[in-house]
C-alpha positions as CSV (number, residue, x, y, z in Angstrom):
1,X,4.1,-11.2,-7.0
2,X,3.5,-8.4,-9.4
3,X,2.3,-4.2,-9.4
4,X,-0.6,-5.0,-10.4
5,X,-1.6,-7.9,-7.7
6,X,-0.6,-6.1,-5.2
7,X,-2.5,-2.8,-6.3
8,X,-5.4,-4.4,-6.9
9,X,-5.5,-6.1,-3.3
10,X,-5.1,-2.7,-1.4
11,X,-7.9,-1.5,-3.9
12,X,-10.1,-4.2,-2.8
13,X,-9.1,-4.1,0.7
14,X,-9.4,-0.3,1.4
15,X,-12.7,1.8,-0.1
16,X,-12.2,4.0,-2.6
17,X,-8.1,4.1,-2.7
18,X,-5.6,5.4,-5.1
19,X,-2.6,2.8,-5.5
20,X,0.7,3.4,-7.5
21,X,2.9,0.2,-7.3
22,X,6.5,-0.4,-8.4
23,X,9.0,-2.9,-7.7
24,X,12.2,-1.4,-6.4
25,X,14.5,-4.2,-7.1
26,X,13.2,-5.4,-10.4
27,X,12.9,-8.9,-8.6
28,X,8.9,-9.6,-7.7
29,X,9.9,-9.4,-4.2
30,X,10.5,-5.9,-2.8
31,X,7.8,-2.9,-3.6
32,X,7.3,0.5,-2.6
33,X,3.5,1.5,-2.7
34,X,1.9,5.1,-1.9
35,X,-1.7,4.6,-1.4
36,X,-4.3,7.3,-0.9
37,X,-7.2,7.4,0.8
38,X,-9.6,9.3,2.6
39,X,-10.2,6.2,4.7
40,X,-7.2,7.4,6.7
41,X,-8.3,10.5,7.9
42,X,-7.8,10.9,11.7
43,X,-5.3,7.4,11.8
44,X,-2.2,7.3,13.1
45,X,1.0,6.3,10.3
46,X,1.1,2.9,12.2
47,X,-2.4,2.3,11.8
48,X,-2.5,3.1,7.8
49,X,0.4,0.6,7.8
50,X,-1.1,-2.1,9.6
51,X,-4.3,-1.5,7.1
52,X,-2.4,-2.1,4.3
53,X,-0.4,-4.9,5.4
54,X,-3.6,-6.6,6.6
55,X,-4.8,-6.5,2.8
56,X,-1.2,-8.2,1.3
57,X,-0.9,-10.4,5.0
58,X,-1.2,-13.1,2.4
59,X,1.6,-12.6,0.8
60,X,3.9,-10.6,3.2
61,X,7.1,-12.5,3.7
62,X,6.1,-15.7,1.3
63,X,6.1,-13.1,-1.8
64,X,6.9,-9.9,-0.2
65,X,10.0,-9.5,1.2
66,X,10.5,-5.8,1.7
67,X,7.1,-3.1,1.6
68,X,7.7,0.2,1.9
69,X,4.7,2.0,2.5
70,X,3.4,5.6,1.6
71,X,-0.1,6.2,3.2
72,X,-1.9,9.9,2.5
73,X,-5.3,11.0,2.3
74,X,-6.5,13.0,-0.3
75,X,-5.6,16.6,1.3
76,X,-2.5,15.0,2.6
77,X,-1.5,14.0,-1.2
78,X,-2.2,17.4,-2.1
79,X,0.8,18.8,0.3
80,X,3.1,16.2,-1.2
């Protein structure tokens, strides 16, 4: 699995998202994302995570081993 695949699934998967992608072990297998989006407003942390996972269930312990997740809206972003 690459950045980019998995970027452009949570892209397709949650409306009008901001993705940055990177592979934390250099192996295709473990990522860190941070995704933003004002789709999250008013969700609890566990609910933006299960979103996301939902868009790469696919994938999530076949290619993806490890995900750590980041999940902001906009405002939140800001504050980061």
């Amino acid at each position: 699995m690459n950045i980019n695949s998995i970027k452009q699934k949570i892209e397709d998967s949650i409306s009008e998202s901001s993705v940055e992608a990177q592979d934390t072990t250099g192996t295709g297998d473990h990522f860190s994302v941070v995704v933003v989006s004002d789709v999250f407003d008013g969700m609890s942390l566990i609910d933006r995570h299960k979103l996301i996972y939902k868009s790469l269930e696919q994938y999530i312990t076949r290619e993806i081993h490890a995900l750590q997740i980041k999940a902001y809206t906009k405002k939140e972003a800001k504050d980061v």
